[in-house]
N, C-alpha and C positions, 0 to 999 in steps of 0.2 A: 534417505530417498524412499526406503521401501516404507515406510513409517507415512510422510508425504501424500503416498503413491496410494494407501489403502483410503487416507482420511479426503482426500480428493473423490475416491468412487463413493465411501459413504456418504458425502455431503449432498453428492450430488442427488445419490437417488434419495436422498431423504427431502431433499427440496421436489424434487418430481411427486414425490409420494404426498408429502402434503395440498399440492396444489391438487390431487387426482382425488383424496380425500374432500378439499372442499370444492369440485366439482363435483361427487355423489353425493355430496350431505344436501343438494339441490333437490333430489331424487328421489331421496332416501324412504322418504314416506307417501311414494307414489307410486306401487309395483306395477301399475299397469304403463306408467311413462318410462319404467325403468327397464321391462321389457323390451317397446317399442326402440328405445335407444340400444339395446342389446346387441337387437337385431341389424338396427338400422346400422350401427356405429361399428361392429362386429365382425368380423372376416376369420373363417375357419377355412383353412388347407391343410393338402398334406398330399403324400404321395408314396405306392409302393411298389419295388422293382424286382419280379424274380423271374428266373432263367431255369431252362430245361438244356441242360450243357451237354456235352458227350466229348471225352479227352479223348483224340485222335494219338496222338506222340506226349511223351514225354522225356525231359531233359535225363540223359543217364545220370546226372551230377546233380539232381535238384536245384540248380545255380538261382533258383527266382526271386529270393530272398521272403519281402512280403507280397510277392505277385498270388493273385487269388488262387491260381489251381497248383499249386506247383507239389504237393502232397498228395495231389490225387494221381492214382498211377494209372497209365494207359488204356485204351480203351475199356474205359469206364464210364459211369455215366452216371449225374446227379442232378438233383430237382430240388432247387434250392430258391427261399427267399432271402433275398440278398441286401435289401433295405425298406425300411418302413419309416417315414414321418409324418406326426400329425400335432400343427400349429395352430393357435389361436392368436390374432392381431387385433386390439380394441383401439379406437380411437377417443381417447379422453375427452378434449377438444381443440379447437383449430390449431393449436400448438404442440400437444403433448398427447404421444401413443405408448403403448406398452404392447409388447410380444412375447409369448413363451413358445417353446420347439421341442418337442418330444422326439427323440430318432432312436430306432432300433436299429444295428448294424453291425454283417459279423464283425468276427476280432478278428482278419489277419493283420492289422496294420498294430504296428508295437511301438515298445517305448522307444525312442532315439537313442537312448544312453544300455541298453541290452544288445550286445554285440551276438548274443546266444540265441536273442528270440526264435523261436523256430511257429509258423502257422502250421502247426498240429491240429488245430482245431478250426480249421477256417469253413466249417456251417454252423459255427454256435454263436450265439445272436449275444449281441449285448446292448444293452440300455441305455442311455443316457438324457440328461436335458441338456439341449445342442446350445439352446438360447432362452434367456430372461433376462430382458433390458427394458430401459425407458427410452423415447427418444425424445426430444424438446426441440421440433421443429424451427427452422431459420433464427437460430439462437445468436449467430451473424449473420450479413446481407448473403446470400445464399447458401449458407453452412448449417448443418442440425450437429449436435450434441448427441451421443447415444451413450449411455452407461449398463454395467454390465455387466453378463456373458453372451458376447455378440460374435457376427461372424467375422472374421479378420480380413484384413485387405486382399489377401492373396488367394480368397475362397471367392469372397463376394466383387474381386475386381472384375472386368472384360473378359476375359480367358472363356472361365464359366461359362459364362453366356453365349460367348461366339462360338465355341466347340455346341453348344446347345447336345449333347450327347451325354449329360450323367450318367444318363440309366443304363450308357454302354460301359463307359472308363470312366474314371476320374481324369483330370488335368496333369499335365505334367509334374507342375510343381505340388499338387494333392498326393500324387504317387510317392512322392521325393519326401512325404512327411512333416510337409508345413502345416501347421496346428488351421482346421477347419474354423472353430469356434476358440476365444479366451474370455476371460472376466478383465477387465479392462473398460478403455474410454477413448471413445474415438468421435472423431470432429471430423465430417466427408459432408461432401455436398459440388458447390459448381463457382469460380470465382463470379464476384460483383459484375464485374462489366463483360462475361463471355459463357455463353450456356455451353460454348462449345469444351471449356478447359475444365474437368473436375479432379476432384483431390479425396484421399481417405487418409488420417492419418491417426496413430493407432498407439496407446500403450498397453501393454497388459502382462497379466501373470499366468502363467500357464506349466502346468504339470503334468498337462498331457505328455510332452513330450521330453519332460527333464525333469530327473528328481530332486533337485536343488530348487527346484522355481522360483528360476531368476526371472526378471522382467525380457517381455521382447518387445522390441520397437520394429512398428512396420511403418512402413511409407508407400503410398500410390497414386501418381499423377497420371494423368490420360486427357487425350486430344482428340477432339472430331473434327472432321474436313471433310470437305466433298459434298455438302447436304447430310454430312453423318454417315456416310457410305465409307468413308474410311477412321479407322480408329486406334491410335500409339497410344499405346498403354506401358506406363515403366512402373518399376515395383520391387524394393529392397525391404527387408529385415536383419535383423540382428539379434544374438541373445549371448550370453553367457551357460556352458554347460558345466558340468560338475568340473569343481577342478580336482585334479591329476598331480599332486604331488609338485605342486607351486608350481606348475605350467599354464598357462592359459589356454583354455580347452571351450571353443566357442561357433559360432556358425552364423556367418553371413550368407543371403541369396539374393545377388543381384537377377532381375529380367527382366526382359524387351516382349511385347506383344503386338503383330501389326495385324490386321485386318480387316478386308476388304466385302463389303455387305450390299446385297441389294435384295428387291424380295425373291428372286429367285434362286440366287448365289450366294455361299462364303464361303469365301477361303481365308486361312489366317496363318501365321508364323509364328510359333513363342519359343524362344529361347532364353536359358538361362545358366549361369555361372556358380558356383557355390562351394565357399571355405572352408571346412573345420578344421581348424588350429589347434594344433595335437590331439589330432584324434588317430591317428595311424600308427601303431608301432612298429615299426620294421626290424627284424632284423639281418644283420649284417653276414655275407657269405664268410666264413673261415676266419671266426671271430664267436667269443661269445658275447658283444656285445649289443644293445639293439638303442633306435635311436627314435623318437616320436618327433613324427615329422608332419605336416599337414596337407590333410585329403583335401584334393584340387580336383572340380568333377563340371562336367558342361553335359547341356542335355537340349535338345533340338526336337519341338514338335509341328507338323505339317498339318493342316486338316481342309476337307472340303465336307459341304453338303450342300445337295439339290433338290429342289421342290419340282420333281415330274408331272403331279398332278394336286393341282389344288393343294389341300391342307391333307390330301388321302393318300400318298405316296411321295415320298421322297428316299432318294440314297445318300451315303456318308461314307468320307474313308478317313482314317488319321495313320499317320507314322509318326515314330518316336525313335530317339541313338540317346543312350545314356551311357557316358563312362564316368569313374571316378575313379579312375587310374592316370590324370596327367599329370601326375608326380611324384610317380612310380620308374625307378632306379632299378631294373632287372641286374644288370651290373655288379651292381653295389650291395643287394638287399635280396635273400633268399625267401623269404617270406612276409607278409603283411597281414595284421589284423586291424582291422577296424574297429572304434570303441563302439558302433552303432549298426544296426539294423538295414539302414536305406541303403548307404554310402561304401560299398561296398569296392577297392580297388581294384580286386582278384577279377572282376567279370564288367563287363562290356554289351549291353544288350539292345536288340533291337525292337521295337515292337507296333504291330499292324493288325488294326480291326478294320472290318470294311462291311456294309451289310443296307437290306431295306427299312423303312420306316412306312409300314402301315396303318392307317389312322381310318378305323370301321369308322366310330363315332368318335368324336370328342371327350378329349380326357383319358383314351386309352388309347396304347400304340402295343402294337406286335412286330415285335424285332428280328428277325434274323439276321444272324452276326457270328463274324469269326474274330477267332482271337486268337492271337500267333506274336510268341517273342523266342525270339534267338538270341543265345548267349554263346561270347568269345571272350575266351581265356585273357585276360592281359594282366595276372599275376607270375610272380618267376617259375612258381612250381609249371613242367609242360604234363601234360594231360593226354597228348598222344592225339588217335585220333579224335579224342572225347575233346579236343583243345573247343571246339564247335558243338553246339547242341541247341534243340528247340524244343516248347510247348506248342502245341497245335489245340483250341480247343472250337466244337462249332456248340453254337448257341443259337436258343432259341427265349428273347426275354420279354416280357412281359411288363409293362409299364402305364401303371395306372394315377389320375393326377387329377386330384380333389382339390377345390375352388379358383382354378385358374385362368 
């Protein structure tokens, strides 16, 4: 399969590559047409987002896992650049484009499979190339081909979009450590007879988030209605994580996204559900034994945003509940580790930004925004009054956005 699986991505982009080959050998000995087409055919973006924060509270128990401030202690204050991307998108011709993605961005987010990670370092920037694909436009009656390292269905589905707020939070499910970008092959587009039904569907390898790197399978269908004013978005994946001593150690995420759009309003609903099958070790009260059992976790986000004024003011607010404790046996089981970083059973958190969107000119936005999660205890060990505790941080962020 995994053999298959590689000679499938090479073939493809080597068929991409030669027809993009004999579309510039057209060109080739004519720089001033090759220019013109540069430009004309050409599309450069990008975009960078930094914040002047100030931590009000901080949790006595650090409980944030990889939430951005949770290292920084109390009234404190930092001036930080938080993300940088800069893209180039060429269009071959009427068929076939190619894209590369350059993104700087700190590290608090970690591997899935480091139950240890600690963000020590969450102002230190790191590099990467986000994306390099081809894409082979309506390769079926409304479907394009993309090969690759592309953005996966759960970055690039609805969600994203409808929250329209990166530069404040990420998504729910981006928090939760579903892989942004894979190298993979994905077929998305719109069915034949309905503009209104589209589809991504997705295989890929990814080590971002698993040292074994195994393959993940993503799937994501979505429906418009209303004149497009309303939009269901569903959206699964699947992977295999290290295995554990002949146990199956793996991670499914089912979710629902609804939301309701007009040019003044959205509001939207995403929820979602998510497995990993032995990944939790427990053990056992007045026993020395312990039993790996599988992390059971549900997470619920709300959001609105409001255009007050033209394109030059608007507000936003979102909430978020995440537990991964509903299969936590306080009873039974005096402690719990988790094999992973996100998915943590011990804590239960909530979390709410809410803040302006100012828009002097076009292409930059000045943010004011707060950002606030509370964590409650729902592992066996009690914590007394600390069972509760919260981050408060107010921000001030800056958000600038090249060719859009």
């Amino acid at each position: 399969m995994s053999q298959l699986f590689n000679r499938c991505i090479a073939t493809t982009l080597l068929l991409s590559a030669v027809t993009a080959i004999a579309q510039e050998r057209r060109i080739e000995d004519n720089s001033g047409l090759l220019n013109k087409l540069f430009k004309s055919k050409g599309k450069l973006s990008g975009s960078v987002y930094c914040d002047l924060a100030h931590k009000a509270t901080a949790d006595s128990l650090a409980r944030g896992g990889n939430n951005q401030y949770v290292t920084m202690p109390a009234n404190t204050n930092q001036l930080q650049l938080r993300r940088a991307l800069l893209g180039y998108r060429y269009q071959i011709n009427n068929k076939i484009s190619a894209e590369v993605l350059l993104a700087t961005e700190n590290t608090w987010q970690y591997n899935l499979t480091k139950p240890a990670a600690t963000p020590t370092d969450n102002n230190r920037l790191n590099t990467e190339l986000r994306l390099a694909n081809v894409r082979w436009g309506n390769i079926i009656d409304g479907g394009d081909l993309v090969a690759g390292k592309i953005y996966t269905p759960a970055f690039s589905g609805n969600a994203e979009s409808m929250w329209g707020y990166r530069s404040v939070e990420r998504t729910l499910s981006d928090r939760l450590g579903t892989p942004i970008s894979a190298t993979g092959v994905s077929l998305q587009g719109f069915l034949p007879f309905s503009d209104n039904i589209g589809y991504n569907f997705m295989i890929a390898r990814s080590n971002q988030l698993t040292q074994s790197n195994q393959n993940w399978y993503f799937g994501n269908v979505f429906y418009k209605t209303l004149e497009n004013k309303v939009t269901i978005d569903l959206y699964s994946d699947y992977t295999k994580l290290d295995q554990l001593a002949g146990l199956t150690h793996s991670r499914q995420m089912n979710k629902v996204m609804i939301s309701y759009s007009v040019p003044r309003v959205t509001v939207g609903v995403e929820a979602c559900y998510t497995q990993l099958k032995g990944d939790n070790i427990a053990s056992r009260r007045n026993d020395v034994k312990s039993d790996t059992i599988t992390t059971k976790s549900a997470g619920l986000s709300a959001f609105v945003r409001v255009k007050i004024y033209k394109r030059a003011l608007s507000v936003f607010a979102r909430y978020d509940y995440f537990t991964a404790g509903l299969n936590n046996n306080n009873g039974l089981y005096a402690s719990y580790a988790a094999q992973n970083s996100y998915f943590n059973p011990n804590t239960a958190n909530e979390f709410i930004t809410a803040g302006l969107d100012i828009t002097p000119v076009r292409g930059i936005k000045i943010i004011p925004n707060v950002w606030y999660t509370s964590y409650t205890n729902t592992g066996a060990q009690d914590y007394g009054s600390l069972n509760k505790g919260y981050d408060l941080v107010y921000r001030l962020t800056l958000a600038c956005q090249l060719g859009r």
